[in-house]
C-alpha positions as CSV (number, residue, x, y, z in Angstrom):
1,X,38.8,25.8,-252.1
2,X,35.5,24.9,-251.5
3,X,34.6,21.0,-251.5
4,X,32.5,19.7,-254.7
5,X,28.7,18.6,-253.2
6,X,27.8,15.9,-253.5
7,X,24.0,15.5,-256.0
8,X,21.7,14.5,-253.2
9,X,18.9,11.5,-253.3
10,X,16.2,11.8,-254.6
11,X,13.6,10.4,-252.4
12,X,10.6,10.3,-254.2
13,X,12.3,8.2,-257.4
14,X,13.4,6.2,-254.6
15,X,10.0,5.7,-252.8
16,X,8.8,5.2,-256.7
17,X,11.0,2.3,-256.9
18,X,10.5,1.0,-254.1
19,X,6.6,0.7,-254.4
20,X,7.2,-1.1,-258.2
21,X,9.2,-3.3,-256.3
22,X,6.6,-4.3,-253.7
23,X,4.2,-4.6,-256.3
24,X,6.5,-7.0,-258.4
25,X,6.8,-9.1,-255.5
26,X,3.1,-9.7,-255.5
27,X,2.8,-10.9,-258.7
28,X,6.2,-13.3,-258.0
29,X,6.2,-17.1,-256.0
30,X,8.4,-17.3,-253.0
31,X,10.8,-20.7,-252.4
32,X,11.3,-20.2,-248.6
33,X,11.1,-22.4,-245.6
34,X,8.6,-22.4,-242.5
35,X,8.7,-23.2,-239.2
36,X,5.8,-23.3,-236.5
37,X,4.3,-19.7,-236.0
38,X,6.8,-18.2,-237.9
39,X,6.5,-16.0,-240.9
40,X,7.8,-16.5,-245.0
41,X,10.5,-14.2,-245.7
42,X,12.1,-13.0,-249.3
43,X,14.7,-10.6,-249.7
44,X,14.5,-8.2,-252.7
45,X,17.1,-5.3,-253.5
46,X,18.8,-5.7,-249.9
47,X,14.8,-5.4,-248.5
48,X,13.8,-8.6,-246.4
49,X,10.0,-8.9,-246.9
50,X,8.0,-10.9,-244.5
51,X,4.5,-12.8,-245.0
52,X,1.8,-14.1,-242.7
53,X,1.5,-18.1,-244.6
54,X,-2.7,-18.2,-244.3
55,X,-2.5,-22.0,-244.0
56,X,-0.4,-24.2,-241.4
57,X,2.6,-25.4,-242.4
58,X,6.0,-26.6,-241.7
59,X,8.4,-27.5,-244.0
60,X,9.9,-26.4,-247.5
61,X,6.9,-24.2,-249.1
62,X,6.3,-22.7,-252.5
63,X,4.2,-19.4,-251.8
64,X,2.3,-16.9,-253.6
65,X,1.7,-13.9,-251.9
66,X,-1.9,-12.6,-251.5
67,X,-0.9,-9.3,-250.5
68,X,1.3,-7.5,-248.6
69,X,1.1,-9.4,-245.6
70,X,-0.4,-12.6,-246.3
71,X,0.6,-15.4,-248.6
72,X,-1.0,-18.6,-249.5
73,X,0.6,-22.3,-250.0
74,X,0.7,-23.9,-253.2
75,X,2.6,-26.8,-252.8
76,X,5.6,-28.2,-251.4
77,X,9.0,-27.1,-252.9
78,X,10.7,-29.4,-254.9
79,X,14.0,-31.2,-254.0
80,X,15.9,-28.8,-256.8
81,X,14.3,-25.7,-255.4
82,X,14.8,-26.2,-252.0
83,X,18.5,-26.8,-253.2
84,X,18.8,-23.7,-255.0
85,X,17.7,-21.6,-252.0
86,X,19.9,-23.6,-249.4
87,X,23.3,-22.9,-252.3
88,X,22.9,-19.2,-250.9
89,X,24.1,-19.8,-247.8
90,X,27.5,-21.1,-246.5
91,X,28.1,-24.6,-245.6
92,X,28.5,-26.1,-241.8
93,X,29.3,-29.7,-240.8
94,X,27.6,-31.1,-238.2
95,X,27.2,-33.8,-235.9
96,X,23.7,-34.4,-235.1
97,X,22.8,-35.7,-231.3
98,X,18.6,-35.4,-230.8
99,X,15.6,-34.6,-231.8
100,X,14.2,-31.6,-229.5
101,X,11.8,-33.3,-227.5
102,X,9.2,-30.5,-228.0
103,X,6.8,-31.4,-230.6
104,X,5.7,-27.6,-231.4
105,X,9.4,-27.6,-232.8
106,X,8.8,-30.3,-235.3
107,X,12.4,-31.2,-236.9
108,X,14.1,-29.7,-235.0
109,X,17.5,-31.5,-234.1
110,X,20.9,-30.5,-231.8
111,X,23.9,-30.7,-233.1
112,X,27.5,-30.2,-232.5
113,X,29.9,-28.2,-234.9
114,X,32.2,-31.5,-236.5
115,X,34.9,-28.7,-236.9
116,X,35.1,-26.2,-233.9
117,X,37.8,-23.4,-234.5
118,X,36.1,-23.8,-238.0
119,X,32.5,-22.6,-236.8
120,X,34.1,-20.3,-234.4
121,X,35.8,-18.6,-236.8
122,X,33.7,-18.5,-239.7
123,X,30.0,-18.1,-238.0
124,X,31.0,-17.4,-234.1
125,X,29.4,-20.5,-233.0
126,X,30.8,-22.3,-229.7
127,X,31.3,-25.9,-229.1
128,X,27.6,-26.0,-227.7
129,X,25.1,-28.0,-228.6
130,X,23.3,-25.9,-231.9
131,X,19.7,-26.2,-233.1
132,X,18.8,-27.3,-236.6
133,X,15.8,-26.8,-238.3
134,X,13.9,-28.8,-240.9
135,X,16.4,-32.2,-240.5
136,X,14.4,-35.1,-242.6
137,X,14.8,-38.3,-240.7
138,X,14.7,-39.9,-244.6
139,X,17.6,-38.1,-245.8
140,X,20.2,-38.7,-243.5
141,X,19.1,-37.4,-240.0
142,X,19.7,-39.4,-237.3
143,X,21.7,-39.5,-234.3
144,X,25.4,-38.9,-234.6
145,X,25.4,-38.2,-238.1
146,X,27.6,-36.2,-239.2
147,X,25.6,-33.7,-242.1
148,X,25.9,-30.6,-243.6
149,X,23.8,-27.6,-242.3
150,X,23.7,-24.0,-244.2
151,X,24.5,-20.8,-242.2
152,X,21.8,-18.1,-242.5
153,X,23.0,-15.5,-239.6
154,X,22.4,-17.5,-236.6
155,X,19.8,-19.9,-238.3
156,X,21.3,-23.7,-239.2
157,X,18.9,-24.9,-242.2
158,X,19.6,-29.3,-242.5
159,X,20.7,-29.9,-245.8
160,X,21.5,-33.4,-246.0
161,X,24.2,-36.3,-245.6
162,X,28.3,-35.3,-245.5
163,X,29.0,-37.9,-248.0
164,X,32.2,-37.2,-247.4
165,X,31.8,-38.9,-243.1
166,X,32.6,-42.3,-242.8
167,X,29.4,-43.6,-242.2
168,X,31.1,-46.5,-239.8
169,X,31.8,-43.8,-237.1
170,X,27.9,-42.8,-236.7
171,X,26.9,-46.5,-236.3
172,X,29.6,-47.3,-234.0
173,X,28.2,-44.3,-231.8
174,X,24.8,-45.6,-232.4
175,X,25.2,-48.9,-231.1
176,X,27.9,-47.4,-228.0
177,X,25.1,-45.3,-226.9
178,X,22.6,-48.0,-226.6
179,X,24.3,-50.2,-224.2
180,X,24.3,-49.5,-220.8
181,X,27.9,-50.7,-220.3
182,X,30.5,-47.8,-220.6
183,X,32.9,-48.0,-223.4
184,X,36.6,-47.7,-222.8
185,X,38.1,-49.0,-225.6
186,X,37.1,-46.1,-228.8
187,X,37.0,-46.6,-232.2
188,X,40.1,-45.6,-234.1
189,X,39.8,-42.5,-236.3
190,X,36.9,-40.8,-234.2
191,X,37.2,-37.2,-234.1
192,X,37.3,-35.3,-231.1
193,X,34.0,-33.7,-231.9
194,X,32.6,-37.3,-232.1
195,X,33.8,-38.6,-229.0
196,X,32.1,-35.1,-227.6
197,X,29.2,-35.9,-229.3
198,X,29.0,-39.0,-227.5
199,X,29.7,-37.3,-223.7
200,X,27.1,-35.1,-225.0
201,X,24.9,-37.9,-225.5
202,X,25.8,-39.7,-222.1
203,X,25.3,-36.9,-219.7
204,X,21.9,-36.2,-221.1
205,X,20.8,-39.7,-220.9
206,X,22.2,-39.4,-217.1
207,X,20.6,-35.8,-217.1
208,X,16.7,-37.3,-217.7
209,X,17.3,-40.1,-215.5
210,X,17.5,-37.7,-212.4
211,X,14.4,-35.2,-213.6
212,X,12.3,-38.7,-213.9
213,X,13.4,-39.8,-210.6
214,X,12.9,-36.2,-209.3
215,X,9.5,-35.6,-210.6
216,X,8.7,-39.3,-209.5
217,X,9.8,-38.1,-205.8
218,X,7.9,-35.0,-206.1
219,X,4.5,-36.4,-206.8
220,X,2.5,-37.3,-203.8
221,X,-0.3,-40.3,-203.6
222,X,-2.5,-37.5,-202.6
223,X,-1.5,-35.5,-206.6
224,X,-2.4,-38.8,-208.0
225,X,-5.6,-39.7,-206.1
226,X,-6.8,-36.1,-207.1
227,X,-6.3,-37.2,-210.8
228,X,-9.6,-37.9,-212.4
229,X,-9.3,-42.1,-213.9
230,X,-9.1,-40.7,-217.5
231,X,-6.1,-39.0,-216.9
232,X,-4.9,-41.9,-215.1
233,X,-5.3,-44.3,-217.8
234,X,-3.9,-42.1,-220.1
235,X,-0.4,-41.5,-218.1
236,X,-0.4,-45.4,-217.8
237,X,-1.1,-46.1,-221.4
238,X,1.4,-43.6,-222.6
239,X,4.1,-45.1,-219.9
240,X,3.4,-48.9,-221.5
241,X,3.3,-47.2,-224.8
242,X,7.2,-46.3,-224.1
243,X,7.8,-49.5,-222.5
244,X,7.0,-51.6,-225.4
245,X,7.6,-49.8,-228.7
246,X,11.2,-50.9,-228.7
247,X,10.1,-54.3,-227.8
248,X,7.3,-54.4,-230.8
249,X,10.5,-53.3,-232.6
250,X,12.8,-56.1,-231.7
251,X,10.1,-58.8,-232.3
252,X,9.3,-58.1,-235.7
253,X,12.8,-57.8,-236.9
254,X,13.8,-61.1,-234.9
255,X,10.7,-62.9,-236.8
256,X,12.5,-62.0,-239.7
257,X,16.0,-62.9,-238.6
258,X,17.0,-59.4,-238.1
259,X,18.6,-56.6,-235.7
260,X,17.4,-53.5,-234.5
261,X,20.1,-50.9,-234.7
262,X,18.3,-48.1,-233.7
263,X,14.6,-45.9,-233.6
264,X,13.6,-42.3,-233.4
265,X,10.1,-41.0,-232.6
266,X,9.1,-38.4,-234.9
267,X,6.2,-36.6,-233.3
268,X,2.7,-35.2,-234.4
269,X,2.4,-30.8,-234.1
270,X,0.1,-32.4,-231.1
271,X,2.6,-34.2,-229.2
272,X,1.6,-37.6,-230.5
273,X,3.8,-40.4,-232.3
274,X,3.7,-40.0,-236.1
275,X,6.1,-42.3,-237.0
276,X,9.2,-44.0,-236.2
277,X,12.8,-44.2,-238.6
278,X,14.1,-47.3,-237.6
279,X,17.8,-48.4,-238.6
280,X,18.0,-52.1,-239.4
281,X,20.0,-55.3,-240.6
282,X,19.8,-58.6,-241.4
283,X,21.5,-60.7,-239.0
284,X,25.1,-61.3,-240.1
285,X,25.0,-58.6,-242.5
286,X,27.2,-55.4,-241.9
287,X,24.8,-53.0,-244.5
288,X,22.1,-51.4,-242.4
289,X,18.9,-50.0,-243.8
290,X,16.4,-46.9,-242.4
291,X,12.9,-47.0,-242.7
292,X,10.0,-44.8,-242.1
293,X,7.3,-46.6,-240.5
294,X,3.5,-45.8,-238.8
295,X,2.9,-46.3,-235.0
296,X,1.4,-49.7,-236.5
297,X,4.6,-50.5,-238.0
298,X,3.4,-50.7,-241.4
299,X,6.2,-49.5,-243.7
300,X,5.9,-45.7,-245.0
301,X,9.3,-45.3,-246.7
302,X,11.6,-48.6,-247.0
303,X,14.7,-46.7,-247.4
304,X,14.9,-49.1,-250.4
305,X,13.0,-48.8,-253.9
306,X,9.5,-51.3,-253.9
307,X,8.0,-49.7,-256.9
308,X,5.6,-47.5,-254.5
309,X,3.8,-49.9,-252.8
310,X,6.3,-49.3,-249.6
311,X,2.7,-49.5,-247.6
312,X,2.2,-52.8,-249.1
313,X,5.0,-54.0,-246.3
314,X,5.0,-54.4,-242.8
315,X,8.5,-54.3,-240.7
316,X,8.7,-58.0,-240.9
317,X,7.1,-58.5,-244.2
318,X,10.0,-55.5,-245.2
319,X,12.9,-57.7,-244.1
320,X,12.0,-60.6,-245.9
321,X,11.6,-58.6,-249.1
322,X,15.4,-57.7,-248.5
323,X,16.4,-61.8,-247.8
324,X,14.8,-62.7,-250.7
325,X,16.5,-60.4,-253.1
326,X,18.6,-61.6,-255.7
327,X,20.9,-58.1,-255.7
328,X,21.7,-58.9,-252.0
């Protein structure tokens, strides 16, 4: 009996369809995220399209394309839109540990899997530190936060807060990694994960130490002789840069009978500071804000709502806003 055949494709109303398609595509905006020298991509019918963005950006873009390689910016996406594209994707939680150091990686945080056999299982992650793209220090990223990161093959895109972490534990790891005493006594309820988070933490810390006291070794009088002044000045203005940012910190929050909690340095695509999220209270108070200032330490974001004049504020000027308010 012979076997029925099968009606074979037919490739030219395929090719026909796929061309309408391309041209569609054109005529269509594109919700998609970007990272440094990488390219826009958009799947259509099972096809993943890719586009060279013509202007630089990082972030969450809306595109149009300009043809079929190139695409143009036409403004940031909007907090719903980026939401929509982020639903596609299965959900991961997180434990965030630190920004990557490189500034041509701009938002870039590692994190560690809050769930392990979870990750394993679901994604084939391993207990290893992970990268994280796109984290916004202003909506919720910060060391040992735990947050919720969406699964697109091996990419982790930062979505935002778990509301569902005690926020307690991430400030209790926040303030135990800032003292130089070590900790023996652990908060109750910390999860495995977290208490990893904070090895994680400690042995990097120990980690940097040694490459700084290496690389100080290493470097002869004769290498920094042979260094011309400018570049002299410039190592020691970025070393008293380092060396006194936390203590510009602490000052203008003690003037203001506060406590510094914590910082992070968010960097310029150039290696430079752009600005610092600081976490902050009011001294005696258990509720800690985050704010996004300038190098200057003029207030960018308050973390709190000032009827946008947030850049009316400086750090000190900030806290006293927050004393003097009658909801406090």
């Amino acid at each position: 009996m012979s076997q029925e055949r099968k009606p074979g494709v037919d490739v030219r109303a395929l090719v026909r369809r796929l061309n309408k398609e391309s041209r569609d595509l054109l005529q269509r905006d594109i919700i998609a995220p970007l990272l440094p020298g990488g390219k826009i991509r958009t799947r259509l019918s099972g096809l993943v399209y890719e586009f060279k963005p013509k202007t630089r950006f990082t972030g969450w873009g809306h595109f149009r394309p300009c043809n079929e390689g190139e695409a143009e910016l036409v403004a940031e996406a909007l907090p719903w839109e980026r939401g929509g594209y982020l639903e596609l994707f299965p959900a991961l939680r997180v434990i965030l540990l630190w920004p990557e150091p490189d500034p041509r990686r701009p938002g870039t945080w590692w994190a560690l899997p809050f769930n392990e056999s979870d990750a394993k299982q679901r994604f084939g992650f391993s207990a290893d530190p992970l990268p994280v793209f796109l984290c916004d220090p202003m909506n919720g990223a910060e060391r040992f936060e735990r947050v919720i990161a969406r699964v697109d093959g091996q990419t982790l895109w930062f979505e935002g807060p778990d509301t569902l972490a005690d926020p307690t534990h991430a400030e209790w790891l926040r303030d135990t990694a800032a003292t130089a005493e070590q900790t023996t006594a652990l908060l109750s309820g910390l999860a495995s994960s977290e208490r990893l988070a904070l090895l994680f933490w400690q042995l990097r810390q120990f980690e940097q130490a040694a490459i700084a006291e290496q690389g100080l070794l290493s470097k002869s009088v004769r290498q920094i002789q042979e260094q011309s002044r400018g570049q002299q000045l410039a190592w020691l203005r970025r070393g008293t840069a380092r060396l006194t940012l936390e203590a510009r910190l602490r000052h203008a929050l003690e003037k203001a009978d506060a406590v510094l909690h914590s910082y992070s340095e968010i960097a310029n695509p150039d290696g430079s500071l752009g600005h610092l999220t600081v976490e902050w209270s009011e001294q005696g108070n258990r509720r800690r804000y985050r704010s996004l200032l300038d190098p200057d330490l003029t207030v960018v974001s308050s973390g709190i709502c000032l009827s946008d004049r947030d850049r009316d504020f400086d750090l000190t000027s900030l806290v006293n806003v927050m004393s003097d308010s009658p909801f406090e």
